[in-house]
C-alpha positions in Angstrom: -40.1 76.1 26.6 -38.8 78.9 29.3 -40.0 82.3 28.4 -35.7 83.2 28.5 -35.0 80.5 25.9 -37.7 82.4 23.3 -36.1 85.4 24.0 -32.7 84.0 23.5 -34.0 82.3 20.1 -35.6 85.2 18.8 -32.5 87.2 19.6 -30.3 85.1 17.7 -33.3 85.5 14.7 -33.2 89.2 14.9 -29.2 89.2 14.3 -29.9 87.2 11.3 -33.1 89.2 10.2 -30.7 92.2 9.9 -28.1 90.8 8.0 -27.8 90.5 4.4 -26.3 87.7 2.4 -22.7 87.3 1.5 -21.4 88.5 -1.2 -20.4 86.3 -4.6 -17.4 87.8 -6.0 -17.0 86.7 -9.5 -13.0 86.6 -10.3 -11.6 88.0 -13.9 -9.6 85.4 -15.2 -9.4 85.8 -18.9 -7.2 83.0 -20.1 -9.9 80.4 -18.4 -11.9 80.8 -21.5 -15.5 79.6 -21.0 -14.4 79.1 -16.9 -16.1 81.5 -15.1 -15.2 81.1 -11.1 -16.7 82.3 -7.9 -15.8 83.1 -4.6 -18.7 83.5 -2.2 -17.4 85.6 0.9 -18.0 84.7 4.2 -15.7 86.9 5.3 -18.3 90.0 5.4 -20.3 88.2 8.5 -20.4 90.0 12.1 -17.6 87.9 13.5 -15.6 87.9 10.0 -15.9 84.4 8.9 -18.1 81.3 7.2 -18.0 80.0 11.1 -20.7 82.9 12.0 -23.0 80.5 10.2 -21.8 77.5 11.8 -22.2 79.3 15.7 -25.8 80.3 14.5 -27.2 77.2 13.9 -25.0 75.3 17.0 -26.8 77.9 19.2 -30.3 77.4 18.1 -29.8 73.2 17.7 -28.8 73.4 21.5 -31.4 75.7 22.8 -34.2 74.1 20.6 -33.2 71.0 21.9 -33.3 72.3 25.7 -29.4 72.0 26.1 -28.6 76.0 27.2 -31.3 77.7 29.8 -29.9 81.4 31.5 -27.5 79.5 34.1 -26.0 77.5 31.6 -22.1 78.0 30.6 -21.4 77.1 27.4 -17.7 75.3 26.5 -16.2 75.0 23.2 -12.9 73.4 22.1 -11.7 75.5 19.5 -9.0 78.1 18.8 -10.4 79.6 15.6 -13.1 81.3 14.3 -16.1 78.9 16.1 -14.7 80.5 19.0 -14.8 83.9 18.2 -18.5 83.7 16.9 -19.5 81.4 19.7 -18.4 84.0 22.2 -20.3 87.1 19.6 -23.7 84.7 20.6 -23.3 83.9 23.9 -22.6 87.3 25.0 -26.3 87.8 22.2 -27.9 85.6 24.7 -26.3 86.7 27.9 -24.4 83.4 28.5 -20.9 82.6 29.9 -18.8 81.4 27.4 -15.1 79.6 27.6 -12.9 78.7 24.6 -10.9 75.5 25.1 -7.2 76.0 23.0 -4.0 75.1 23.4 -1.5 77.3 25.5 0.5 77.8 22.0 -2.6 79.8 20.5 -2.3 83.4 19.0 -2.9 86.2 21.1 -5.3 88.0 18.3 -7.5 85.1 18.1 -7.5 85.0 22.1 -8.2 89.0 21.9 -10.8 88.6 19.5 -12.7 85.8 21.9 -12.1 88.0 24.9 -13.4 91.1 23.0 -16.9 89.5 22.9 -16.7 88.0 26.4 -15.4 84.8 26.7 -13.1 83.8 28.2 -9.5 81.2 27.2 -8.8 78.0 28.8 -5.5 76.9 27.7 -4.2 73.3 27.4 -0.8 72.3 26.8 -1.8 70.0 23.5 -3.6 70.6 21.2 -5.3 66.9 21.0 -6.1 67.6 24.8 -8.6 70.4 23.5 -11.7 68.4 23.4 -11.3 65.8 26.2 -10.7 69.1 28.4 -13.9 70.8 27.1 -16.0 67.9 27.8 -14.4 67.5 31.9 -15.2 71.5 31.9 -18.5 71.1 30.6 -19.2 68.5 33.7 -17.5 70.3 36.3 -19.4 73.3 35.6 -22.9 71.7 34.9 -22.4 73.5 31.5 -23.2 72.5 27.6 -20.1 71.1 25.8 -21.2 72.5 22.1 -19.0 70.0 20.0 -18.9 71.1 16.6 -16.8 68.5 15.2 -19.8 66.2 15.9 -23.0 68.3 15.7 -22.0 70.6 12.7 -23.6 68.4 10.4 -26.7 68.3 12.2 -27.4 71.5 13.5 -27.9 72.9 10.1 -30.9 72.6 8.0 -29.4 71.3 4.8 -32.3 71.3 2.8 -32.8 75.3 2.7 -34.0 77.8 4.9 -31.0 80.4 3.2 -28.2 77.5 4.3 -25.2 78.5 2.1 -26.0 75.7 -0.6 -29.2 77.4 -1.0 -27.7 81.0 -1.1 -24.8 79.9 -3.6 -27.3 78.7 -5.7 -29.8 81.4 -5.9 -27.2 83.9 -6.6 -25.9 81.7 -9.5 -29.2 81.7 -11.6 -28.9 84.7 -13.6 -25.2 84.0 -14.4 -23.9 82.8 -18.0 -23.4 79.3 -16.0 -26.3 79.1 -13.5 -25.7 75.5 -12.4 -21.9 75.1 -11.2 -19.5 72.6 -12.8 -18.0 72.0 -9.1 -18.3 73.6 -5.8 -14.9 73.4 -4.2 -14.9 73.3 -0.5 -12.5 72.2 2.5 -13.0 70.2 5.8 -13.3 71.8 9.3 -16.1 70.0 11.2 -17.2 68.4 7.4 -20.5 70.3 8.2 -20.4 72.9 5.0 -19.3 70.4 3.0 -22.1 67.8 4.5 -24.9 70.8 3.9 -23.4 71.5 0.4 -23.5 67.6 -1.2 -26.7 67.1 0.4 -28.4 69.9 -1.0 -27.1 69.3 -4.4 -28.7 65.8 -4.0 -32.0 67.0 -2.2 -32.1 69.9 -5.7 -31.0 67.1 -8.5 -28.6 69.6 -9.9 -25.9 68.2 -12.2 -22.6 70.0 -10.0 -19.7 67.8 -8.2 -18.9 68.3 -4.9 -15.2 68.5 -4.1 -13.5 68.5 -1.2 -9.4 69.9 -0.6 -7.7 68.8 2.2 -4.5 69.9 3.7 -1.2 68.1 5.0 -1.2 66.8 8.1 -5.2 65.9 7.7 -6.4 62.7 8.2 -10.0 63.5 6.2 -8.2 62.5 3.0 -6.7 59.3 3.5 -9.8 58.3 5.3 -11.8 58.9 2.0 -9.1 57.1 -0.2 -8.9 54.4 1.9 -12.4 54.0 3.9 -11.4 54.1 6.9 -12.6 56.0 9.3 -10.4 54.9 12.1 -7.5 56.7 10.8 -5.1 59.2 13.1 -2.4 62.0 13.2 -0.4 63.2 16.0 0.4 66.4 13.7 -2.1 69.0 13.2 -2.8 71.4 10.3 -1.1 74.3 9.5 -3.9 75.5 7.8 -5.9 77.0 10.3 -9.6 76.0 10.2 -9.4 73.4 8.2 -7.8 69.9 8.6 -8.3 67.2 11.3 -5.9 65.0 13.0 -8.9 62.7 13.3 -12.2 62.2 11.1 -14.6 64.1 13.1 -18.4 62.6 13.5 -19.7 65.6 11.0 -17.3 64.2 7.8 -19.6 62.6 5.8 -17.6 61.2 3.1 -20.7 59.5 1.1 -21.8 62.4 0.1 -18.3 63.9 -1.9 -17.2 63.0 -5.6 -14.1 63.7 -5.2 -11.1 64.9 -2.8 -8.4 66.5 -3.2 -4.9 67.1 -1.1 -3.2 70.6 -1.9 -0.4 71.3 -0.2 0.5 74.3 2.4 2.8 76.2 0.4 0.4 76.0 -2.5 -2.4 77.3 -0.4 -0.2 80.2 1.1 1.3 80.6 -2.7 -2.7 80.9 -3.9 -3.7 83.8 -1.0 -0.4 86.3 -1.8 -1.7 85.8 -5.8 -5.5 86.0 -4.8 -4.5 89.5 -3.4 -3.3 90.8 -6.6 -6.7 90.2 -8.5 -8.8 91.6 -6.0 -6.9 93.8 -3.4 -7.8 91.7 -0.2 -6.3 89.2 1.8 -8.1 86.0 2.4 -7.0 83.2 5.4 -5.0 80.3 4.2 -8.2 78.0 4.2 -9.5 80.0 1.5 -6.0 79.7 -0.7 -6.8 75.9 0.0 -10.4 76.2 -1.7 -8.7 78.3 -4.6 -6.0 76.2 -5.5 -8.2 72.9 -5.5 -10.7 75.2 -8.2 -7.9 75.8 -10.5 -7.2 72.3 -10.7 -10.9 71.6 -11.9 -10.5 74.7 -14.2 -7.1 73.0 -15.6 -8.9 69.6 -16.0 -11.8 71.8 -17.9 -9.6 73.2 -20.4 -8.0 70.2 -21.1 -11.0 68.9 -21.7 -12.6 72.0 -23.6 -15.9 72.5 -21.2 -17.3 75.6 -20.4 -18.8 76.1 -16.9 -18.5 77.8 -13.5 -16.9 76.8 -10.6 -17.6 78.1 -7.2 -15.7 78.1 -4.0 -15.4 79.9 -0.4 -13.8 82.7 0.7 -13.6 81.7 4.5 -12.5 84.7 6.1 -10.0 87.5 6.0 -6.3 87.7 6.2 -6.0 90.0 8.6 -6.2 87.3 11.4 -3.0 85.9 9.9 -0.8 89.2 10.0 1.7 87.5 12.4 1.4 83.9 10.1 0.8 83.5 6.9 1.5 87.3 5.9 4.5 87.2 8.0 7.6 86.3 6.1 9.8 84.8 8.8 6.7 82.7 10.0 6.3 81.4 6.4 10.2 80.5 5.9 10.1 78.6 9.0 7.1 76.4 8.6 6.8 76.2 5.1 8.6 75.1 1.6 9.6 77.2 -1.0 6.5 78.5 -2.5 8.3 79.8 -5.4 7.2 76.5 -7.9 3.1 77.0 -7.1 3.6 80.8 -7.3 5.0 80.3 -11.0 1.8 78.3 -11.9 -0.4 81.0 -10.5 1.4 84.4 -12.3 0.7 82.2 -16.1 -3.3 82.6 -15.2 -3.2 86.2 -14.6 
C-alpha cells in the first residue's frame, strides 16, 4: 500500500477519532403508555446527515481495496446527501470529486456539493444518473463509487461503532434496553442491511422494519419476491425510495415492510417540529410515521417496549420543498387526514 493511500486512510480515521456519537433523542409522548420511542440523530454529523456514515466507510472500502490512489477522480451518481459527504471526503483526501444528478436538482443541494469541492454533472433524467456515472468513471480513468451496490458491503455490520452497535449501546440503561422494533427506510438498503444483520449476529429479540415510500419499487419487490421489478417514477421522498431494487436491498434479512405514504410523511415532520422544535427531512417523517404504526399495534395489544428509529438529517435542506407551502400543494394530497391522527398523540 502507497505511502499517500495511508495518509488518506488515517485522515479519514482522524475525522472520525474527533467526532462523537449521535445523539438519541428520546420523544415525550404520554398517551403511548408503556411505549417509550427513540429518535437517533444523524443529523448532528459534519456534513448534516446519516449519509456521513455511509461516505466514510465507501471511502475506506475503495481505498483499502486499492480502487482510489492521488490521481484518481472519484464519480458518484447521486443528488442527495452521499454527494454532499462524498465531496466533504474527497476534498479530506485531496481528490477530485463529481456528483452525477439530474439537470432538475436543487440548487442548495448543488451549493452544498460545490461548497466542499466537487463539482455537478447534470443529466436530463434522472434514471440516466448512474449509466452516466459509470461512462464518466471510464472516460476519466476514475472510481465510479456506486453506493446502491457497495453500501451493504463497505460497512462492517458486525460492530466497530456501525449504527446498530451505537443504537444499541445507548439503549442499555433505558427502562426498555432491547427495542421492540427499529424502524428504518430504504436508500441504498445498506442501514437497513447493517441493522438486521447485527440484530442477528447479537441474538437480540427486536424486529426490523422497513417503510417505504410511493413510487418505490423496494416494497412490492418484498411482497412479491421479485427482484426484477421497475418504476419510471421516482420518489418524492428524497433519500429514500428506488425506482429499482438496488444490489445493497437485502430483503432476507427484514420482518416486516411497510408503505407510508408522502403526505403522511410530510404530515409526520410539521407535527415532529412541534414536540421538539426542529425540523427533520421528509425521510425521517417516513421512519416516524411507520413507528407509530408499531406503537398503535402495541397498544392494541397492551405491550410495553421501546421503539427506535432515525432522524436522517435536517429540514433545512428542504426550505424550498417540503417546508414550502406552494411546493407541498402542488405535489402532494391533502395532508389534513394524517395530520388529524398525529395532533390525538400529543
Amino acid at each position: 500500500m502507497s505511502i499517500w493511500t495511508t495518509e488518506a486512510i488515517n485522515k479519514i480515521t482522524a475525522d472520525y477519532n474527533r467526532s462523537a456519537d449521535t445523539h438519541l433523542i428520546k420523544l415525550e409522548l404520554p398517551k403511548l403508555q408503556g411505549i417509550n420511542i427513540y429518535l437517533k440523530d444523524e443529523s448532528t454529523h459534519p456534513t448534516g446527515s446519516l449519509k456521513h456514515r455511509l461516505a466514510r466507510s465507501l471511502f475506506l472500502y475503495a481505498l483499502c481495496n486499492g480502487k482510489i490512489n492521488q490521481d484518481t477522480s472519484v464519480i458518484e451518481a447521486s443528488s442527495g446527501s452521499t454527494a454532499v459527504s462524498e465531496a466533504y471526503f474527497a476534498r479530506m483526501i485531496g481528490v477530485p470529486f463529481i456528483a452525477v444528478m439530474p439537470d432538475s436538482t436543487a440548487q442548495s443541494k448543488i451549493s452544498q456539493i460545490e461548497r466542499y469541492g466537487g463539482r455537478c454533472h447534470f443529466v436530463d433524467c434522472p434514471t440516466k444518473i448512474t449509466s452516466e456515472a459509470k461512462h464518466l468513471a471510464e472516460s476519466l480513468n476514475g472510481h465510479f463509487m456506486d453506493q446502491f451496490t457497495y453500501a451493504e458491503r463497505a460497512t462492517d455490520w458486525r460492530g466497530s461503532n456501525n449504527i446498530a452497535e451505537s443504537i444499541f449501546e445507548q439503549m442499555q440503561y433505558e427502562p426498555h434496553p432491547v427495542p421492540h422494533t427499529i424502524v428504518m427506510s430504504a436508500g441504498t438498503g445498506g442501514t437497513s442491511a447493517t441493522l438486521g444483520r447485527y440484530i442477528r449476529f447479537k441474538g437480540y429479540d427486536t424486529q426490523l422494519l422497513v417503510v417505504d415510500p410511493e413510487n418505490s419499487v423496494f416494497y412490492d419487490s418484498y411482497m412479491q419476491k421479485d427482484s426484477t421489478l421497475t418504476s419510471k417514477i421516482g420518489s418524492r421522498i428524497e433519500g429514500i425510495g428506488r425506482p429499482q431494487v438496488e444490489a445493497s436491498f437485502q430483503p432476507d434479512i427484514i420482518d416486516e415492510m411497510l408503505q407510508v405514504p408522502d403526505a403522511a410523511s410530510i404530515a409526520t415532520i410539521y407535527w415532529l417540529e412541534k414536540i421538539i422544535g426542529r425540523k427533520a427531512g421528509a425521510s425521517t417523517g417516513t421512519n416516524l410515521w411507520g413507528v407509530l404504526e408499531v406503537a398503535k399495534r402495541m397498544m392494541a395489544n397492551q405491550q410495553t417496549g421501546s421503539i427506535v428509529t432515525l432522524m436522517c438529517d435536517s429540514g433545512h435542506r428542504y426550505m424550498d420543498t417540503y417546508y414550502n407551502d406552494d411546493w407541498v400543494s402542488e405535489h402532494l394530497e391533502d395532508l389534513s387526514p394524517y395530520q388529524k391522527q398525529l395532533e390525538t398523540l400529543i
